[in-house]
Rosetta silent file (secondary structure, phi, psi, omega in degrees, C-alpha in Angstrom):
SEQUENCE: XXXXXXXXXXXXXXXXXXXXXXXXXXXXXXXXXXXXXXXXXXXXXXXXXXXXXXXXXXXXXXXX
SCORE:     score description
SCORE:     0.000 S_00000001
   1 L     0.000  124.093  170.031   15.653    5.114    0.665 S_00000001
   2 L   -57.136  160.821  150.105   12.563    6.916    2.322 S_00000001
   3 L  -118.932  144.456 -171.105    9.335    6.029    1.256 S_00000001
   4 L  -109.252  147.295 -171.124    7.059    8.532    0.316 S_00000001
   5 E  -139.411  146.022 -173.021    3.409    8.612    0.946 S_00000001
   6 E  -138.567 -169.475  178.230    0.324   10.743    0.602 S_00000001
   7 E   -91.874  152.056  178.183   -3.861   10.316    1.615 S_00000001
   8 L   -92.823  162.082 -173.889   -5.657    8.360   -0.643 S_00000001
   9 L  -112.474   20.151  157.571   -8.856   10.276   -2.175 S_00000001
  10 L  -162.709  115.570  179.585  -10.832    6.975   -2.144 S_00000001
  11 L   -58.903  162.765  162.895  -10.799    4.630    0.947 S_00000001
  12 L  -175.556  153.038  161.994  -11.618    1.043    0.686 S_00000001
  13 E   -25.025  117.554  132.706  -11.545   -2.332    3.313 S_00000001
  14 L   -55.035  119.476 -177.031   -8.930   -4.547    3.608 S_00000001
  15 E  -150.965  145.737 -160.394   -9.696   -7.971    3.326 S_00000001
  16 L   -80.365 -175.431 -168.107   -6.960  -10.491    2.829 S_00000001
  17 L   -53.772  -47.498 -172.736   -6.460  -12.909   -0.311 S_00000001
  18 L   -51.861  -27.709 -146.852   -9.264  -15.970    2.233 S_00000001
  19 L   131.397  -33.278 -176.626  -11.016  -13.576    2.027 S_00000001
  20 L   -88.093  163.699 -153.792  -11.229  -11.843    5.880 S_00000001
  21 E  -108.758  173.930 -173.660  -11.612   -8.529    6.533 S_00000001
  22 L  -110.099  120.325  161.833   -8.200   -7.013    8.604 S_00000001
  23 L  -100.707   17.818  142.741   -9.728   -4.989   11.620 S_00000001
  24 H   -43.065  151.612 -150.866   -6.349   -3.305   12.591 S_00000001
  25 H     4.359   65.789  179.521   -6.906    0.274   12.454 S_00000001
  26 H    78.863  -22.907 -151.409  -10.324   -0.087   11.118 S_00000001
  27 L    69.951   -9.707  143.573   -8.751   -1.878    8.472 S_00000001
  28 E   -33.910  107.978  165.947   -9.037    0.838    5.986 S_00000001
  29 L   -70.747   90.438 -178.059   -6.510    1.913    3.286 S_00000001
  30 L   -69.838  -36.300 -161.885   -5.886    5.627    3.704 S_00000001
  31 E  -117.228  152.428 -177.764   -2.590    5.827    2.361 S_00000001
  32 E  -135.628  148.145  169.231   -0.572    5.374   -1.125 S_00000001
  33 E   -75.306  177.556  177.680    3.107    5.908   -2.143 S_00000001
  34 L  -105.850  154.022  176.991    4.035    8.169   -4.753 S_00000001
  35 L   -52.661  129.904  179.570    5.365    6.383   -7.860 S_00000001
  36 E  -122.721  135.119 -155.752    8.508    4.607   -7.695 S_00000001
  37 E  -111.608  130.595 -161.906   10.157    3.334  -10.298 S_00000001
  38 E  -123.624  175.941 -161.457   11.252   -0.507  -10.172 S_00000001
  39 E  -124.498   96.662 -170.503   13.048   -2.441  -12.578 S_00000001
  40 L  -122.470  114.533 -155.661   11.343   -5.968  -13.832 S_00000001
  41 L    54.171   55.314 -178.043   12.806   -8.426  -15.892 S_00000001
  42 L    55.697   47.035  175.031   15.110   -5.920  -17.063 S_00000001
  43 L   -87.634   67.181 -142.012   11.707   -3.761  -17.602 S_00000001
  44 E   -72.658  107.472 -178.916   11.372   -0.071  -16.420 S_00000001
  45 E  -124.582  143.478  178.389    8.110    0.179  -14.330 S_00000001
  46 E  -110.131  120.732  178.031    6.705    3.057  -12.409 S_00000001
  47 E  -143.169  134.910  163.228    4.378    2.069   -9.657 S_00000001
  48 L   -82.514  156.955 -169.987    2.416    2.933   -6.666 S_00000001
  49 L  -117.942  139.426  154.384    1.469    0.773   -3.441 S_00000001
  50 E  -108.637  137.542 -156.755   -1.514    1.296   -1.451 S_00000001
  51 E  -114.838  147.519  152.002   -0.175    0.967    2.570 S_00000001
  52 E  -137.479  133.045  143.780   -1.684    0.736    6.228 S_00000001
  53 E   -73.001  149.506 -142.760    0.583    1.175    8.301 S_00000001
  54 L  -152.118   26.982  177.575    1.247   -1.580   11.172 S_00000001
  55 L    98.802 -168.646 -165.977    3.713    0.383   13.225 S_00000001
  56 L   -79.909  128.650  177.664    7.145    1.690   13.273 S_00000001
  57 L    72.412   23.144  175.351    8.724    0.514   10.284 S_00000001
  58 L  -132.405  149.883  178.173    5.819   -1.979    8.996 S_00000001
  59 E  -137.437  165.948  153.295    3.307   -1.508    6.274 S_00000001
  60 E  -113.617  116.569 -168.828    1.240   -3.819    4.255 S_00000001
  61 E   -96.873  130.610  174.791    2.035   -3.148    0.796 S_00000001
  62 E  -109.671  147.990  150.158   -1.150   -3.531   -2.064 S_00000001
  63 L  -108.962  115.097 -150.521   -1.162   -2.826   -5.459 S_00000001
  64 L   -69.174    0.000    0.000   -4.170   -0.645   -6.492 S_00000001
């Protein structure tokens, strides 16, 4: 399955759960999937991730 992705219309910082800020590419979340729909405790949920990408075939995945 691809993942699909678009620009986010409002940027914002990374900074991990301690607390630190991520300076890999600026650190800055640009990008978001388009909704995907996951299944949770036999649940139906439709959700998007906010991503930076970390090179071919790595992301960090957030939930906005």
């Amino acid at each position: 399955m691809e993942l699909l992705y678009r620009q986010k219309k409002y940027l914002y910082l990374l900074i991990i759960i301690l607390g630190d800020l991520i300076v890999y590419r600026g650190g800055i979340i640009n990008l978001k999937t388009e909704p995907i729909q996951l299944t949770i405790k036999e649940r139906p949920v439709k959700i998007s991730f906010n991503i930076l990408p970390l090179g071919k075939d790595k992301v960090i995945l957030g939930m906005p």
